[in-house]
N, C-alpha and C positions, 0 to 999 in steps of 0.2 A: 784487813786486806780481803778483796773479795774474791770470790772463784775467779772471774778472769783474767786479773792479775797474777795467780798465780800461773793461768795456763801460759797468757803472754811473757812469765819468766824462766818460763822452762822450753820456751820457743817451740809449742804446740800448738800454740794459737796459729802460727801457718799453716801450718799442715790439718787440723782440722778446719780450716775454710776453706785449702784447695780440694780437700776430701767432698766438704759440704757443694762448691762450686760443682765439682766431678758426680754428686748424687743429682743433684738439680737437672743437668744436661742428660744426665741418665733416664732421670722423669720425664721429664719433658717426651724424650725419643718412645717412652714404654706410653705414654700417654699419645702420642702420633698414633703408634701402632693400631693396624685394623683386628692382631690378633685378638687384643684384651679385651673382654667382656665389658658392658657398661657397668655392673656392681663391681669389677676389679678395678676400674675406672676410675669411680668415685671410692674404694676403699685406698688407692693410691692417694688420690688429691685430700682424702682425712689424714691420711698418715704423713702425710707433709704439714699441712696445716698444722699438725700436733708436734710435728718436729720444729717448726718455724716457732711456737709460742711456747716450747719447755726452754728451761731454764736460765742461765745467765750468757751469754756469750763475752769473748774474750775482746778489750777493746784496745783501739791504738797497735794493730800489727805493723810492725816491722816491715816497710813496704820491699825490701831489699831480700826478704826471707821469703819471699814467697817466690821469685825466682831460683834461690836456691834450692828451695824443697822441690819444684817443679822439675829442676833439672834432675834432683836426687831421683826422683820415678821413670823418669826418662831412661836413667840411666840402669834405676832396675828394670823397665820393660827392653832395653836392649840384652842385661843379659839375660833375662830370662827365656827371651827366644833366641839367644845363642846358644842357649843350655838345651833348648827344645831340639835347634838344628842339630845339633850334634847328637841328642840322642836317635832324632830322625834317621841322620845319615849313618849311625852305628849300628840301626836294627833293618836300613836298607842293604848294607853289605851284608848281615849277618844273613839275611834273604835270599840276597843272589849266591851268597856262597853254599847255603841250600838248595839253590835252585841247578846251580853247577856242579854239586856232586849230585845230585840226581839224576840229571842228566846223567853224567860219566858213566853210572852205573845203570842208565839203560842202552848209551852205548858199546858198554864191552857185552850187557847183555844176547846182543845185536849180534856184536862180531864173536861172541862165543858159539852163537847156534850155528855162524856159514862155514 
């Protein structure tokens, strides 16, 4: 039995090709970019090339798992930035509720001097 067999029986083989699909589009974008230097340029497209030519890949995925796994991310990036908003909106009120007695206590400072 060989390495991809086992990854495609443990239903990994999806999820490491949308990973690998999601590195690709990543490159791709970081290689667009005007920021990167030309030797981070070409150290990017060696280290693809050396990721593309190691070891065995998993074959015969499950075409039906790969929407699954797709939606599984989907559905961690929704919560995860529901988790984000809310701690957002918890350290926004914790702000303005700062911002409110502060205030208060420059207004009675106010009306304690007239």
């Amino acid at each position: 039995m060989n390495q991809g067999e086992i990854v495609e029986n443990k239903r990994l083989g999806t999820a490491l090709a949308v990973i690998q699909q999601q590195q690709q589009v990543r490159d791709e974008a970081r290689l667009r970019s005007k920021k990167l230097t030309l030797r981070q340029k070409e150290r990017l497209r060696a280290q693809r090339a050396e990721a593309e030519s190691a070891g065995p890949t998993p074959t015969g995925i499950n075409p039906g798992a790969a929407e699954a796994f797709a939606s599984y991310l989907q559905e961690f990036d929704r919560e995860q930035k529901a988790k984000q908003r809310r701690y957002t909106e918890a350290a926004r009120a914790r702000r303005a509720a700062a911002r409110e007695a502060s205030q208060n206590c420059l207004d009675r400072g106010t009306n304690g001097a007239a």
